[in-house]
VEXVO-92812 format. One record per residue (C-alpha): residue in one letter; x, y, z. Coordinates in steps of 0.001 Angstrom, whole numbers, padded with zeros to 6 digits, always signed. Example, Ala and Ser with C-alpha at 12.3 -4.5 7.8 and 13.67 -1.06 7.14 Angstrom:
// VEXVO-92812
A+012300-004500+007800 S+013670-001060+007140 
This chain:
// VEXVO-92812
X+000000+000000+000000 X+002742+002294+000709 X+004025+002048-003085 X+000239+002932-004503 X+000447+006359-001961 X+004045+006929-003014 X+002664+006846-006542 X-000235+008942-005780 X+001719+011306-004174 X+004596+011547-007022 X+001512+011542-009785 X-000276+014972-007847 X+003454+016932-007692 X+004526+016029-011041 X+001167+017313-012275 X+000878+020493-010360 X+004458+021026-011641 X+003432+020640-015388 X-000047+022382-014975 X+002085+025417-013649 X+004309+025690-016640 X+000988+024903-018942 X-000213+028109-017493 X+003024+029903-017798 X+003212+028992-021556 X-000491+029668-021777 X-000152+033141-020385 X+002975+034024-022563 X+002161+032810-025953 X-001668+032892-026294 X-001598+036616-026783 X-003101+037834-029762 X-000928+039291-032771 X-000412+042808-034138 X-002521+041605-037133 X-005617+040272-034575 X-005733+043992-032739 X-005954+045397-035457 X-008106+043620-037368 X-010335+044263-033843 X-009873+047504-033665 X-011044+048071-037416 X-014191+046050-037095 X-014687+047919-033779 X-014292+051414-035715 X-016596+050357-038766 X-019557+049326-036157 X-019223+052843-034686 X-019365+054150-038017 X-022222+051938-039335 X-024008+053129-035987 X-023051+056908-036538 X-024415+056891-040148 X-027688+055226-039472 X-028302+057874-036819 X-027356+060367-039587 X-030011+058520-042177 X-032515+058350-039558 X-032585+062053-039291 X-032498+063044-042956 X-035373+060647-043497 X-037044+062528-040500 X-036303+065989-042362 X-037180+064741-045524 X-040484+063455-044293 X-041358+066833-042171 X-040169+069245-045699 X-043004+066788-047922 X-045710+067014-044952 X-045212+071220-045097 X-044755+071075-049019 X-048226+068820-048842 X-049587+071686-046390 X-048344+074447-048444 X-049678+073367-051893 X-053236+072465-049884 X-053335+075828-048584 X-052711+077277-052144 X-055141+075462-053784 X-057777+076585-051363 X-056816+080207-051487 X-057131+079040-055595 X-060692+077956-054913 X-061504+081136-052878 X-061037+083557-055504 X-064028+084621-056927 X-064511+084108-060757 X-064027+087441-063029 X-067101+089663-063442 X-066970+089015-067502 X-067455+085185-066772 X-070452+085933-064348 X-072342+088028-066715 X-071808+085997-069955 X-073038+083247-067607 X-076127+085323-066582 X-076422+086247-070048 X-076236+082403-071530 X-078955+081794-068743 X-081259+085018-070128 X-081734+086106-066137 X-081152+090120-065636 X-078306+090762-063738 X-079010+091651-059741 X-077671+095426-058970 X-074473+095457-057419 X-074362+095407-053595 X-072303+098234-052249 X-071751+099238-048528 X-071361+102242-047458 X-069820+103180-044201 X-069152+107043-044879 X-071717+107723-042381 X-069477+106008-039792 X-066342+107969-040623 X-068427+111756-039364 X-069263+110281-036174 X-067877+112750-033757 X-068407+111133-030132 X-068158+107968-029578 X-071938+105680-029078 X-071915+104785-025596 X-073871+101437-024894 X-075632+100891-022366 X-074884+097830-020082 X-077472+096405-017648 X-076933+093892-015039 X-080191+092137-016019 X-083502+091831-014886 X-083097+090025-011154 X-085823+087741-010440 X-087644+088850-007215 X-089268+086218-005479 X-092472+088074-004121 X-094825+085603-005114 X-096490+084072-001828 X-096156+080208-001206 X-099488+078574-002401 X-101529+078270+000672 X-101684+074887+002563 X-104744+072662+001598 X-105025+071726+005015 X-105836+075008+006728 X-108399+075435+004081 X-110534+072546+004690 X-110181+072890+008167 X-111242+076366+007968 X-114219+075576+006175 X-115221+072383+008056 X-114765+075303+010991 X-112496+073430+013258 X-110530+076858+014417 X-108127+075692+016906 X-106577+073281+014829 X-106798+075896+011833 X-105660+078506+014129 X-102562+076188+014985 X-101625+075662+011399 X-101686+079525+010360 X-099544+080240+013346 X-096770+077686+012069 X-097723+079250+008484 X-096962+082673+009172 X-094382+081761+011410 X-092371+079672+008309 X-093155+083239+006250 X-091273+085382+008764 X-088272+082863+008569 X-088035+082993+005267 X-088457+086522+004852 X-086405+087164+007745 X-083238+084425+006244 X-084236+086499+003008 X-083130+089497+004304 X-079944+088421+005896 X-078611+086678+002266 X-079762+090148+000642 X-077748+092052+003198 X-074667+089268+002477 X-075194+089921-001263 X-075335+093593-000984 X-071670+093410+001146 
């Protein structure tokens, strides 16, 4: 048993030993040549480019598109101002005249009147008519038809709590006209 742990032992040395110099080599020699960097770099440089110019296209494309939508505007604004001219008087009254109708009289305004004006109009400017709530509550049908049946205590009950409610509300009236009037 001692010669297979000798041999063990022996086996894990000599290959830490050679995995040491593997790395050494490794390290030393697995570097990449002048030709790889650059070839790296380049490729590098031509992405940045390729990125660069498509941001460049991108906004041409955008500048095109905006200079054909006002061009589009532009020539739709012209042909409406086109279409809002009115046609020449010499094709309106050959076309009245193709059509036998007599020709309506010229319209003409005249604002010289306005020009000799010497003051100013001044309009007046009222607030509006205000809605004034005089108009009496309709009476209460209960009062009535006690009054005729002539029950007068329980009539005279209800008009007191009747013309009480009316001084409230004439009274409350008066304090939100005095708020309004502040």
């Amino acid at each position: 048993m001692d010669s297979l742990v000798e041999s063990l032992v022996i086996g894990l040395i000599v290959s830490l030993i050679l995995i040491f110099i593997a790395r050494w080599f490794w390290t030393r020699f697995d570097k990449p040549s002048a030709a790889q960097i650059e070839r790296d770099e380049s490729i590098k440089q031509s992405k940045k480019e390729m990125k660069m110019w498509r941001a460049v296209e991108i906004q041409m494309a955008e500048e095109q598109a905006m200079l054909e939508q006002k061009a589009a505007h532009d020539a739709k604004k012209a042909e409406q101002r086109a279409r809002a001219v009115p046609p020449p008087v010499s094709k309106v009254n050959d076309a009245f005249a193709a059509l036998q109708v007599d020709l309506p009289p010229p319209a003409f305004s005249e604002n010289s009147d306005v020009l000799l004006v010497e003051e100013p109009v001044e309009v007046r400017q009222d607030e509006g008519v205000k809605q004034v709530e005089d108009v009496p509550p309709a009476p209460d049908l209960e009062l009535l038809i006690l009054q005729k049946q002539g029950v007068s205590s329980r009539a005279e009950d209800l008009w007191s709590k009747e013309v009480a409610s009316l001084e409230n509300a004439e009274m409350t009236k008066g304090r939100t006209d005095a708020v309004e009037e502040e």
